[in-house]
Backbone as ProteinMPNN parsed JSONL, in Angstrom:
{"seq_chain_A": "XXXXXXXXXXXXXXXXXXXXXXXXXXXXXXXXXXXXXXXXXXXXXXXXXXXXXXXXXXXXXXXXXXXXXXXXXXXXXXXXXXXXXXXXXXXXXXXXXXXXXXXXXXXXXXXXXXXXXXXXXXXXXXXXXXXXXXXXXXXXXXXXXXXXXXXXXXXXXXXXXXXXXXXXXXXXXXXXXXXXXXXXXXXXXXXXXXXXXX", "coords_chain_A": {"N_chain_A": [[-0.175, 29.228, 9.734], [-0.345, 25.824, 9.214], [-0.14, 22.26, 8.635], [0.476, 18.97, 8.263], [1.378, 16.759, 10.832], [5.268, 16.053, 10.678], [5.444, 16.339, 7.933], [6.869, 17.317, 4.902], [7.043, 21.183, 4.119], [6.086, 22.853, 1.157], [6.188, 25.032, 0.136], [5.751, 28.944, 0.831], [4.189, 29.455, 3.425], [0.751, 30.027, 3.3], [0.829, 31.55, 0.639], [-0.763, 30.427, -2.109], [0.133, 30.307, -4.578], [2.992, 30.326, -6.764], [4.939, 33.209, -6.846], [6.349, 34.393, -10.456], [9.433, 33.626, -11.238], [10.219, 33.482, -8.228], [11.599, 31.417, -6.012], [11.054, 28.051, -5.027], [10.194, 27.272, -1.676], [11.014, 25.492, 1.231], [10.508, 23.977, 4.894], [11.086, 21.803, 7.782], [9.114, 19.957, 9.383], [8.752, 18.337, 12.738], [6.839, 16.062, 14.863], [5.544, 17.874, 16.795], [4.403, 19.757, 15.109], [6.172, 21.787, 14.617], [8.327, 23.999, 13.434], [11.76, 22.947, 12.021], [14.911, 24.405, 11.678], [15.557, 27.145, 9.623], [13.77, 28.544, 6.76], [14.276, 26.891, 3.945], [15.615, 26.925, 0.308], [13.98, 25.392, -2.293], [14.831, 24.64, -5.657], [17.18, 24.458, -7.01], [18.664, 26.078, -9.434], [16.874, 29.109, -10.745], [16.422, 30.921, -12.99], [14.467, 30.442, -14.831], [10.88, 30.259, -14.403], [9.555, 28.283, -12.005], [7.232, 25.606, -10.408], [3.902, 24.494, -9.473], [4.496, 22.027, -7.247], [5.616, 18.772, -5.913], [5.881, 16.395, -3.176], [7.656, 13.862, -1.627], [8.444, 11.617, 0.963], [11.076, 9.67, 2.425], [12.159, 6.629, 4.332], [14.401, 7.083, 6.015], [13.831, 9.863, 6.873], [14.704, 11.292, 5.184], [13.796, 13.577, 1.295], [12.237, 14.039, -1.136], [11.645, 16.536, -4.184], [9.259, 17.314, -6.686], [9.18, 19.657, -9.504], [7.878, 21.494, -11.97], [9.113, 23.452, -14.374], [9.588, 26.141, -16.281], [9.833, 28.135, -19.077], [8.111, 30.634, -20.163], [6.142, 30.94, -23.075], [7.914, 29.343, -24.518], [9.281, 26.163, -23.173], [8.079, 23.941, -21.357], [9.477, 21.605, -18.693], [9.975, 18.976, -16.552], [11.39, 18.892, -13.183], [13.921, 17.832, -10.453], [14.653, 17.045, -6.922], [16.68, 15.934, -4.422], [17.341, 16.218, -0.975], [18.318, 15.506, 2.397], [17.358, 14.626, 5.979], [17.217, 16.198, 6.944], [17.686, 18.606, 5.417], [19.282, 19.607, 3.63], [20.768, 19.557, 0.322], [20.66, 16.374, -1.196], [20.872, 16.302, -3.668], [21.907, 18.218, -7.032], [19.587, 19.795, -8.508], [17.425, 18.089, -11.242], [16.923, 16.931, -14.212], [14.106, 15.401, -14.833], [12.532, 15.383, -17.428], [13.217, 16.198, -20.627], [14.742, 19.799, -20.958], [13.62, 22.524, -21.876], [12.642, 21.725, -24.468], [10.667, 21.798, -27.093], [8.998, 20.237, -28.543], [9.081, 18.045, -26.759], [7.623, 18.026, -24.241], [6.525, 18.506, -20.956], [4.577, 18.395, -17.689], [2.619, 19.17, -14.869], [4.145, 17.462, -12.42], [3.516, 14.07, -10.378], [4.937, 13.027, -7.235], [6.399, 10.023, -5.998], [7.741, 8.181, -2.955], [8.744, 4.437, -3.371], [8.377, 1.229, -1.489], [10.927, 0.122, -1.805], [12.483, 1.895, -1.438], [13.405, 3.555, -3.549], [12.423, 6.188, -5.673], [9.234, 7.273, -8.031], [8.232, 9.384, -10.561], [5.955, 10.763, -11.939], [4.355, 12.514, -14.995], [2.698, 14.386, -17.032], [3.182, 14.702, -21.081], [4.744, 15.237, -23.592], [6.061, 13.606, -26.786], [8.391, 14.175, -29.307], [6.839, 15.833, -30.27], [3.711, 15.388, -30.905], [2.728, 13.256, -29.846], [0.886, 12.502, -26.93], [0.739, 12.166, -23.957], [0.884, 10.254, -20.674], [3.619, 10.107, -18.245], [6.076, 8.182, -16.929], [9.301, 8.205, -14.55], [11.881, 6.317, -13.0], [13.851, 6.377, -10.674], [16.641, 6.022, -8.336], [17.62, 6.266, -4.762], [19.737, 8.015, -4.129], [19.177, 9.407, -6.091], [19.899, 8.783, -8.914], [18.513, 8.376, -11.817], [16.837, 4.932, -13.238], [17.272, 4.136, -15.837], [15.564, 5.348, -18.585], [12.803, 7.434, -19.222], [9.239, 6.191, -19.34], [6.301, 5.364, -20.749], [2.986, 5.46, -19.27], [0.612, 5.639, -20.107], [-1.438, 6.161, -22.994], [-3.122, 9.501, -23.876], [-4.555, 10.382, -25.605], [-6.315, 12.724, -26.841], [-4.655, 15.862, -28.338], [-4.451, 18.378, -27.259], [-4.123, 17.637, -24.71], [-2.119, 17.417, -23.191], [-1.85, 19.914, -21.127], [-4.046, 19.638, -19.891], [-4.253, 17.271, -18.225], [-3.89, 15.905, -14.839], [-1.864, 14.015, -13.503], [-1.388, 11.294, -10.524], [0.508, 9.465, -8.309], [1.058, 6.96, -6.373], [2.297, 4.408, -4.279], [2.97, 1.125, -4.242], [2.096, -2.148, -2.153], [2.821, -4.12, -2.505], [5.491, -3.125, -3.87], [5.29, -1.98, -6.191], [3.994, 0.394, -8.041], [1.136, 3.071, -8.739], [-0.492, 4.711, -11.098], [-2.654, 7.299, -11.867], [-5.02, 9.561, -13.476], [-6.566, 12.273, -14.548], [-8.886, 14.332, -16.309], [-10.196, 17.197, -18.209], [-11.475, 18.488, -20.577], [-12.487, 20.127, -23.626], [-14.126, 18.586, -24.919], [-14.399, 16.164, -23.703], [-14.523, 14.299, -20.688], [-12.496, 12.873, -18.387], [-11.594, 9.746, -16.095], [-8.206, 7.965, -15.361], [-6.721, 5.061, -14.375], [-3.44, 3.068, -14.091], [-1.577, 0.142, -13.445], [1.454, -0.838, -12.467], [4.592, -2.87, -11.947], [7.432, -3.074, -10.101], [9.514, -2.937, -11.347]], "CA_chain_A": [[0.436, 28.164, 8.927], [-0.636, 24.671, 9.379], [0.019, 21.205, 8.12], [0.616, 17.449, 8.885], [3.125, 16.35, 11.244], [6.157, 15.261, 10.001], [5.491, 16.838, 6.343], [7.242, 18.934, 4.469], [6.098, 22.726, 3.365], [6.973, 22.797, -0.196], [6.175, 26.351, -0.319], [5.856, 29.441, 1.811], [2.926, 28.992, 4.011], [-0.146, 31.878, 3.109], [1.095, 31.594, -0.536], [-1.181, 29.338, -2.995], [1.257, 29.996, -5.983], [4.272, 30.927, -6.673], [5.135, 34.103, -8.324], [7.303, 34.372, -11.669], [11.159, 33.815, -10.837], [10.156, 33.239, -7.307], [12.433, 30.215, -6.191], [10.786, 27.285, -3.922], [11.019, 27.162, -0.056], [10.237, 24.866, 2.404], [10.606, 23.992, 6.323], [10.939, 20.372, 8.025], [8.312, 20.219, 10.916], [8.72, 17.306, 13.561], [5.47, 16.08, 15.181], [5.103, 18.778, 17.585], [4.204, 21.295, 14.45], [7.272, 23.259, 14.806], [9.735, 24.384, 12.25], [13.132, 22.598, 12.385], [15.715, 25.197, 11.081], [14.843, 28.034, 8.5], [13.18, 28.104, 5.543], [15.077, 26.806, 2.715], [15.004, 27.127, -0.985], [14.361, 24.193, -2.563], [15.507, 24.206, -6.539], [19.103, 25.346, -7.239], [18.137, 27.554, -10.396], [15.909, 30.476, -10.487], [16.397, 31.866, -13.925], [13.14, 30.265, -15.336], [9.452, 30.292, -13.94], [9.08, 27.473, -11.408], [5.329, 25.942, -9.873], [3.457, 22.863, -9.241], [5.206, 21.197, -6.569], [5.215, 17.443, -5.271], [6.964, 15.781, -2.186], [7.255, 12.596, -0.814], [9.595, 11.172, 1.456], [12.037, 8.327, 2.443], [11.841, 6.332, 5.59], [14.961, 8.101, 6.985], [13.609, 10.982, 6.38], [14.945, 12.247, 3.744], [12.411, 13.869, 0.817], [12.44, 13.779, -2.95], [10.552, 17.382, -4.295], [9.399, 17.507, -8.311], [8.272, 20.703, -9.566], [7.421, 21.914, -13.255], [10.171, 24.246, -14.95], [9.04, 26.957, -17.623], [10.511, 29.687, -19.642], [6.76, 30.542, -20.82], [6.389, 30.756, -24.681], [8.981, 28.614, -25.018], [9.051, 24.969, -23.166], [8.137, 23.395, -19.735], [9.659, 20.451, -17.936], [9.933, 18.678, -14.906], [12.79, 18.728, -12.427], [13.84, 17.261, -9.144], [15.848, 17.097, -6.339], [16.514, 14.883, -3.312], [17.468, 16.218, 0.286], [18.767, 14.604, 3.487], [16.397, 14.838, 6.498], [17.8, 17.823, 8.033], [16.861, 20.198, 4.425], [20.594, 19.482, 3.819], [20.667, 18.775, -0.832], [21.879, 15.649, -1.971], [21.588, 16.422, -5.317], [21.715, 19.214, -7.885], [18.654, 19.834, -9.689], [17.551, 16.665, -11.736], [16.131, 17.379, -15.195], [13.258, 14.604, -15.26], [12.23, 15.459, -18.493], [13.838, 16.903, -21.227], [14.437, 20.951, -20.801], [14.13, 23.491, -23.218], [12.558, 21.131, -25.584], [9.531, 22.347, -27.438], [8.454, 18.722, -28.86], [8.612, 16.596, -25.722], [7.293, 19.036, -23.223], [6.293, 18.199, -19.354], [3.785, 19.174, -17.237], [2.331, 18.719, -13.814], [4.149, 16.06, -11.942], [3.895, 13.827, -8.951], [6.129, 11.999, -6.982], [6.51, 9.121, -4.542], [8.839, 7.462, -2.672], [8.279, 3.259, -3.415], [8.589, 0.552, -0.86], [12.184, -0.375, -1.652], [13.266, 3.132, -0.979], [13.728, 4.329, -4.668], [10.921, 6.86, -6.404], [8.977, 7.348, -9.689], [8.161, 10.144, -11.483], [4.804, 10.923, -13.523], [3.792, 13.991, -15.366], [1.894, 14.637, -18.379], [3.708, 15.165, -21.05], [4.85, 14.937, -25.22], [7.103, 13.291, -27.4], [8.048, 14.35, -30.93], [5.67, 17.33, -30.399], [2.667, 14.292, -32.075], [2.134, 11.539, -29.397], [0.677, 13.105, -25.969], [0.61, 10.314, -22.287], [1.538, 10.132, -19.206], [5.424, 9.402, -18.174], [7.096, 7.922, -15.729], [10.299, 7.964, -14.461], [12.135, 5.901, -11.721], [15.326, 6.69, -9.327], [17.425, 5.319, -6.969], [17.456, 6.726, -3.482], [20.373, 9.216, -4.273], [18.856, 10.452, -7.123], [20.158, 8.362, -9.941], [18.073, 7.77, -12.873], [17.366, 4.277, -13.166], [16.958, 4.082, -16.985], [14.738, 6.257, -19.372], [11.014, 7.233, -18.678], [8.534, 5.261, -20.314], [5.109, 5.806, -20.933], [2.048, 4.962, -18.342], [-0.544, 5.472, -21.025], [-1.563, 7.738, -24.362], [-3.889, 10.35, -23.51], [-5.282, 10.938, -27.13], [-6.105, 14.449, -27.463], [-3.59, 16.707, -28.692], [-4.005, 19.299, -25.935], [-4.327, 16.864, -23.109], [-1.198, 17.926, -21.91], [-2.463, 20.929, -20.64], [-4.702, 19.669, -18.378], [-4.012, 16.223, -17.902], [-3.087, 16.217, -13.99], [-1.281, 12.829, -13.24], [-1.029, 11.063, -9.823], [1.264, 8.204, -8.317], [0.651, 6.058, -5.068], [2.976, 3.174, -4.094], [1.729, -0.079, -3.802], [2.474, -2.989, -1.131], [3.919, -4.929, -3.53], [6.821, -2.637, -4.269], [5.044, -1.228, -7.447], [3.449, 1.908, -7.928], [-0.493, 2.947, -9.556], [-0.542, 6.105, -11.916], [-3.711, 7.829, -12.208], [-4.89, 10.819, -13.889], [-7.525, 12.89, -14.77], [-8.82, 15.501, -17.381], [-11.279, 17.682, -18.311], [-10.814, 19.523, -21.581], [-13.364, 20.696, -24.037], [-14.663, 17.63, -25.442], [-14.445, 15.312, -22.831], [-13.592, 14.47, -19.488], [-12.447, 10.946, -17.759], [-10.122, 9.674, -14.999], [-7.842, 6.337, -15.713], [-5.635, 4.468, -13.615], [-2.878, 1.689, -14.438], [-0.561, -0.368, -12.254], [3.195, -1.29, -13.034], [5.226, -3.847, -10.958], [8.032, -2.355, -9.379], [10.621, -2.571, -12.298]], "C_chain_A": [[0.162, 26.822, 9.585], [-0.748, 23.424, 8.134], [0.863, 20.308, 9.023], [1.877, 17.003, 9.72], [3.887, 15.523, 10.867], [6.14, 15.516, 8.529], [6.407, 17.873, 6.06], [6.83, 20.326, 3.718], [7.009, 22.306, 2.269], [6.6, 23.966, -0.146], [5.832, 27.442, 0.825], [3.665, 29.493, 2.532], [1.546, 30.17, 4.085], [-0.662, 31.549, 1.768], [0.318, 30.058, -1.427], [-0.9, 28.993, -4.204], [1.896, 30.596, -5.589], [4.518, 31.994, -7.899], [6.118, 34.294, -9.125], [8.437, 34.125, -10.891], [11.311, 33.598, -9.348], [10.804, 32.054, -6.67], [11.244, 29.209, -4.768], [11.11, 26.926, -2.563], [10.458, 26.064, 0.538], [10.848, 24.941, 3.449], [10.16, 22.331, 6.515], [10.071, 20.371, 9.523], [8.597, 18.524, 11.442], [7.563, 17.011, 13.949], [5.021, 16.826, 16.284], [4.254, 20.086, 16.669], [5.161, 22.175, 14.407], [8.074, 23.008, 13.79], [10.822, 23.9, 12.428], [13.836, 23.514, 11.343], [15.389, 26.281, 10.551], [14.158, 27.282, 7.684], [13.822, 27.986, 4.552], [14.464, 26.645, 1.289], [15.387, 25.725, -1.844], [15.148, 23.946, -4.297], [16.35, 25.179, -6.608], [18.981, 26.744, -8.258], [17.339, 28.438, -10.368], [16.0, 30.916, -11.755], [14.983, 31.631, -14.639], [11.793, 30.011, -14.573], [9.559, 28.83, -12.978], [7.863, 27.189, -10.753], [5.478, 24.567, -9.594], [4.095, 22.142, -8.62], [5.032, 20.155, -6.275], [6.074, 17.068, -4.228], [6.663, 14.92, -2.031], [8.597, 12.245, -0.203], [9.969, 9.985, 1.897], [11.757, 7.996, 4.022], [13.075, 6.685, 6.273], [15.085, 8.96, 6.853], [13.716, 12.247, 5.632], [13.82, 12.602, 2.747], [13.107, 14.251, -0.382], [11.37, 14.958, -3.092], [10.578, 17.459, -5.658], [8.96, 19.056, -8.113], [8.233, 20.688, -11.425], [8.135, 23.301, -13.436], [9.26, 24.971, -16.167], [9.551, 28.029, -18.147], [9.014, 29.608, -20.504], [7.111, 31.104, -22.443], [7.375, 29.685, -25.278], [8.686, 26.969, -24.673], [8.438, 24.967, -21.577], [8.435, 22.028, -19.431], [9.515, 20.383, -16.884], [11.697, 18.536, -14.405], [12.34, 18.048, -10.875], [14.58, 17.291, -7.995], [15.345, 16.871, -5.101], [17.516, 15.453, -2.247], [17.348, 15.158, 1.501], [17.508, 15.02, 4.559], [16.333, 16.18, 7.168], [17.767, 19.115, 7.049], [18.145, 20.309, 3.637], [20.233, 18.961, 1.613], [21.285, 17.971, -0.819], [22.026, 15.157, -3.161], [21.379, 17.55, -5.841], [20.161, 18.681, -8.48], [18.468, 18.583, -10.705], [16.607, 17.252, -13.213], [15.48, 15.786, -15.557], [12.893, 13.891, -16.995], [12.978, 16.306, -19.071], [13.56, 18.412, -20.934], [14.224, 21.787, -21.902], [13.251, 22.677, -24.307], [11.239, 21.418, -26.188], [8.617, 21.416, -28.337], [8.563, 17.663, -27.668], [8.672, 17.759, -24.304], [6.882, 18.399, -21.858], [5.67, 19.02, -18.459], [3.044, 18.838, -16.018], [2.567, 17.524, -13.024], [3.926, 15.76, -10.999], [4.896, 13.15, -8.569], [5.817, 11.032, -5.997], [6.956, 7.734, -4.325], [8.043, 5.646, -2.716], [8.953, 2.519, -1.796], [9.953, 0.221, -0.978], [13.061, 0.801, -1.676], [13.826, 3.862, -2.206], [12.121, 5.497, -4.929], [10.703, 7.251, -7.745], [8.317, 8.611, -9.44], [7.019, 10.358, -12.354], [4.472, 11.94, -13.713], [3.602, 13.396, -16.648], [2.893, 15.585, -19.474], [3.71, 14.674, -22.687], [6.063, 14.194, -26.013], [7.139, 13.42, -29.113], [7.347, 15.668, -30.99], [3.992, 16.28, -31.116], [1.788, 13.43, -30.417], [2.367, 12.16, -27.605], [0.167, 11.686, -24.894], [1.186, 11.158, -21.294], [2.713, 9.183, -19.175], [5.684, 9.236, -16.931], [8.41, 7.736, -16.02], [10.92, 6.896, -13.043], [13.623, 5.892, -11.591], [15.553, 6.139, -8.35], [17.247, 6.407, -5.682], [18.699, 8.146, -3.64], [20.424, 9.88, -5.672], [19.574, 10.038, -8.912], [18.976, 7.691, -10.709], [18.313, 6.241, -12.83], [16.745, 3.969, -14.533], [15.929, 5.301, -17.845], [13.489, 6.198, -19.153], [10.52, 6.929, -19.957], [6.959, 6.005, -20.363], [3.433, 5.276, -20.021], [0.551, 4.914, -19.536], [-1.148, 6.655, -22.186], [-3.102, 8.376, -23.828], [-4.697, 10.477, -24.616], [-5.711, 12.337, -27.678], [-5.193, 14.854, -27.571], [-3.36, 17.622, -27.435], [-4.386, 19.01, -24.579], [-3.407, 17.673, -21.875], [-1.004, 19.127, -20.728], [-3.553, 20.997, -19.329], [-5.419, 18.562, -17.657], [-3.479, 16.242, -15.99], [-3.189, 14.431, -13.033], [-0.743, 12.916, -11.475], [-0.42, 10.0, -9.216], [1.078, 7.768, -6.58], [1.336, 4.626, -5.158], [2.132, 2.216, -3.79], [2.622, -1.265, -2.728], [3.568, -3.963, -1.684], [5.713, -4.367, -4.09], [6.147, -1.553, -5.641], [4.452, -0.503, -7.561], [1.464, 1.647, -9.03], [-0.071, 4.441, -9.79], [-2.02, 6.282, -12.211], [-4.154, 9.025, -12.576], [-6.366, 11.111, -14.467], [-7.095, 14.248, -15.448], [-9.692, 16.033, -17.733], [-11.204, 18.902, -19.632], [-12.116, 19.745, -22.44], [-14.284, 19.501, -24.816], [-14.765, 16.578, -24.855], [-14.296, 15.521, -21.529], [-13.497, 13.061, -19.342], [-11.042, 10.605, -16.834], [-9.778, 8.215, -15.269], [-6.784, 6.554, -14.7], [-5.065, 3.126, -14.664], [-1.953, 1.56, -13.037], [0.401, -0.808, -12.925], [3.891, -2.291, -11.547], [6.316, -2.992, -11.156], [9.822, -2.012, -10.044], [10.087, -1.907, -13.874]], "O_chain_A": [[0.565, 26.797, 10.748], [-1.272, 23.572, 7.03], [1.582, 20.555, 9.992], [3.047, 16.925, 9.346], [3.549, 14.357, 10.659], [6.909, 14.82, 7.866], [6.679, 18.911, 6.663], [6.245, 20.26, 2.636], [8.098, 21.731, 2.269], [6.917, 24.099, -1.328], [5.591, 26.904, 1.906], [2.519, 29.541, 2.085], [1.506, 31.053, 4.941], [-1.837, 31.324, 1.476], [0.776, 28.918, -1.356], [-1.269, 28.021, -4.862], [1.875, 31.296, -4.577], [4.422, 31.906, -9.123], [7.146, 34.424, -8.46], [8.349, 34.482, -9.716], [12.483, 33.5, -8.985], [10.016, 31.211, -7.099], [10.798, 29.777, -3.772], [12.158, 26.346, -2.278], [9.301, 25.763, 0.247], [11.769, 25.757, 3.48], [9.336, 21.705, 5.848], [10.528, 20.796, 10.583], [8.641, 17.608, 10.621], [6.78, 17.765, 13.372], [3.992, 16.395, 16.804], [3.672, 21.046, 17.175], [4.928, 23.355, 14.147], [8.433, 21.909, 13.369], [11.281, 24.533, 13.379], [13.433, 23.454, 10.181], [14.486, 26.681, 11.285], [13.915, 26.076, 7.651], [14.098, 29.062, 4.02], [13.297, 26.355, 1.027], [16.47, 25.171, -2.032], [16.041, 23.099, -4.31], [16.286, 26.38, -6.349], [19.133, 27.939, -8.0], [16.978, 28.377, -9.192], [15.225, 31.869, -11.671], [14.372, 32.631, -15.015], [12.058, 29.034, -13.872], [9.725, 27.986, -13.858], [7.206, 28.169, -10.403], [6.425, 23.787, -9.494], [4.536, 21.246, -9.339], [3.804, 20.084, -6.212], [7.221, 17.482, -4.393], [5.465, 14.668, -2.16], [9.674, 12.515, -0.734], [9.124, 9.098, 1.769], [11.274, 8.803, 4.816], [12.859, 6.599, 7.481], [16.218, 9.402, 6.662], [13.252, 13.379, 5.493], [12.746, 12.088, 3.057], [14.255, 14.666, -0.541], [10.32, 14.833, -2.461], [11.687, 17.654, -6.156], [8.553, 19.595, -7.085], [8.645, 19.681, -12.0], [7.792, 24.239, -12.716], [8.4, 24.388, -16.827], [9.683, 28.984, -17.382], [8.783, 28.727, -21.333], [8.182, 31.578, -22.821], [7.446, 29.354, -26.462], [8.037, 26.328, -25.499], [8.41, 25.943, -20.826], [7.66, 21.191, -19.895], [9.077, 21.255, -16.133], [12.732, 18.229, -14.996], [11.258, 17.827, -10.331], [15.624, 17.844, -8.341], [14.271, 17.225, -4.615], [18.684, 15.205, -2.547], [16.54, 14.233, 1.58], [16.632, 15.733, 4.069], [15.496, 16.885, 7.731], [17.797, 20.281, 7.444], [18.11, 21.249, 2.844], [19.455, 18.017, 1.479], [22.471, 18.142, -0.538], [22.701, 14.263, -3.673], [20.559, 18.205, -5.198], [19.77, 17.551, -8.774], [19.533, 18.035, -10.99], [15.639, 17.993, -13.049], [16.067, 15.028, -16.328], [12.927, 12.778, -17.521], [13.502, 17.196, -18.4], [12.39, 18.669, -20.655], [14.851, 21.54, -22.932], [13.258, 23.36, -25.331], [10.435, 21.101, -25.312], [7.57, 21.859, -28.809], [8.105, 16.525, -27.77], [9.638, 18.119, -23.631], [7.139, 17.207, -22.026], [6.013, 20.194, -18.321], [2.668, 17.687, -16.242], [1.703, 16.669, -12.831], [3.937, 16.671, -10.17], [5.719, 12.673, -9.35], [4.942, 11.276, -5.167], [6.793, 6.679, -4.937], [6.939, 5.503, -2.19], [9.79, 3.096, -1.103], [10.323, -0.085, 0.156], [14.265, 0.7, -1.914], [14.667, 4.74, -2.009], [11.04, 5.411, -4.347], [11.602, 7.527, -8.539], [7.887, 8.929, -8.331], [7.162, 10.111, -13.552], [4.186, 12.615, -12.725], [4.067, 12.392, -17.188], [3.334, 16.697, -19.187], [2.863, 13.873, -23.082], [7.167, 14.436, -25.525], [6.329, 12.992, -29.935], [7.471, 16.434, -31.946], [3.297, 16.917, -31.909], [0.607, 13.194, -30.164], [3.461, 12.282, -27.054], [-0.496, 10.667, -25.086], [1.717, 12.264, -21.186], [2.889, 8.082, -19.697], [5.536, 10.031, -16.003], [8.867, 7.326, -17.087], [10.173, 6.843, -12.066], [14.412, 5.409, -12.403], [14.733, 5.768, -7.511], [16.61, 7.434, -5.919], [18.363, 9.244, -3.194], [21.28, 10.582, -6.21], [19.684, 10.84, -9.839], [18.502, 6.619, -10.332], [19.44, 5.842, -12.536], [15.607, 3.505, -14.458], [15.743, 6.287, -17.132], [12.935, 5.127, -18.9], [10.929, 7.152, -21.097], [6.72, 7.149, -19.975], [2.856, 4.442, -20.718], [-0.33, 4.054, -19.526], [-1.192, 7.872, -22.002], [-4.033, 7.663, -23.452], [-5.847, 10.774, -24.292], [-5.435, 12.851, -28.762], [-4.382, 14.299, -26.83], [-2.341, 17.625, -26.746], [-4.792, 19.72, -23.659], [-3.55, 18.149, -20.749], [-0.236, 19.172, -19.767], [-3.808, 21.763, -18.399], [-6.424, 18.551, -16.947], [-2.367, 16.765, -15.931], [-4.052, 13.91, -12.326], [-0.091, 13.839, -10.989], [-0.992, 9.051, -9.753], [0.985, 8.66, -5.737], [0.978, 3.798, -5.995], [1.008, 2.255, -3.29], [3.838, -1.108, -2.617], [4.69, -4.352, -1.361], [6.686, -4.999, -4.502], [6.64, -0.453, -5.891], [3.791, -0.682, -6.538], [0.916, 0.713, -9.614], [0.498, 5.186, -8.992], [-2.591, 5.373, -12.814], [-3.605, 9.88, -11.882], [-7.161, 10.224, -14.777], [-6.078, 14.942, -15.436], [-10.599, 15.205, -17.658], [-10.876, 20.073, -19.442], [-13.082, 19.453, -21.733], [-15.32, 19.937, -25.318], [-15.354, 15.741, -25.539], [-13.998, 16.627, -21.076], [-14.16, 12.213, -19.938], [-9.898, 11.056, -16.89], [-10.637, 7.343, -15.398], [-6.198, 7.557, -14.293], [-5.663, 2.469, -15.515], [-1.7, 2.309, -12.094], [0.191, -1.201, -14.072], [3.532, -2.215, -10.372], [6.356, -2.23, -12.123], [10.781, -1.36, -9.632], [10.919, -1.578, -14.719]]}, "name": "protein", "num_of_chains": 1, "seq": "XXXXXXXXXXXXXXXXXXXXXXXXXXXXXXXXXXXXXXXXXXXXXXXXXXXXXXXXXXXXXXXXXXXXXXXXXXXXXXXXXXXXXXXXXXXXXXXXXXXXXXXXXXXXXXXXXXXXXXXXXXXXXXXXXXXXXXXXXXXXXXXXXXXXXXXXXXXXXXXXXXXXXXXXXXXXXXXXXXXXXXXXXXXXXXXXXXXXXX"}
């Protein structure tokens, strides 16, 4: 098992997915490489399919983890949830995106923490079941929503969302860059935008 010092495992270390009903673990390494504590499980629920993980963390080391929720045939969203530095939750489960919903669906997100210590939110994703983009969201530091996610940019195919896979990178300024890439049967192409920090 190996990775970066000072990162966190979002998943068990071997393992390159996660299988059905399988719940998310990680481990807080210091910069020696070593494990601080057990391995803990990172989202609260388990009854539906969880995958696709993201982390990023806070400058007192706390860490914000998304993942992608699914009861397959049915819907997939995104969820979230924000830990202290020590692996310790300090929040329940965060439903990003709508759950359950089989017209505004959600799908591969990232995350990462901004310069003023809040973080956004992007995954690929639907509204209406019609009008397919990339979404962001943005949160306060303990995990409060700070208004409704908006839209980073329309994708145009119908079954983008599928394999649209959206990424987010803070910027100096305070404001974040969303970029994403796709490769589907009639195209391919990678776009970026930038947003100022509200």
């Amino acid at each position: 098992c190996t990775a970066p010092a000072g990162r966190l495992v979002p998943q068990r270390c071997g393992l390159a997915d996660q299988l059905p009903g399988e719940p998310h673990v990680g481990m807080v390494l210091h910069k020696q490489i070593e494990c601080v504590g057990a391995e803990f499980r990172v989202n609260a629920a388990t009854a539906e399919t969880q995958g696709l993980p993201s982390v990023s963390a806070f400058a007192d080391g706390g860490f914000v983890v998304t993942w992608m929720d699914m009861r397959p045939g049915v819907a997939a969203w995104i969820e979230a949830r924000v830990f202290q530095a020590d692996g310790t939750p300090l929040t329940a489960d965060l439903s990003v995106s709508t759950p359950l919903s089989t017209a505004n669906e959600g799908y591969r997100a990232s995350v990462e923490v901004l310069d003023d210590n809040r973080f956004v939110v992007v995954w690929s994703g639907e509204t209406g079941g019609t009008s397919q983009a990339v979404h962001a969201r943005l949160y306060g530091r303990t995990g409060v929503a700070e208004g409704a996610h908006f839209v980073i940019d329309q994708t145009g195919n119908p079954n983008s969302i599928f394999w649209v896979t959206p990424r987010v990178a803070r910027l100096v300024d305070g404001g974040f860059a969303g970029v994403y890439g796709w490769d589907g049967l009639t195209e391919s192409r990678t776009r970026m935008r930038e947003r100022n920090d509200d």
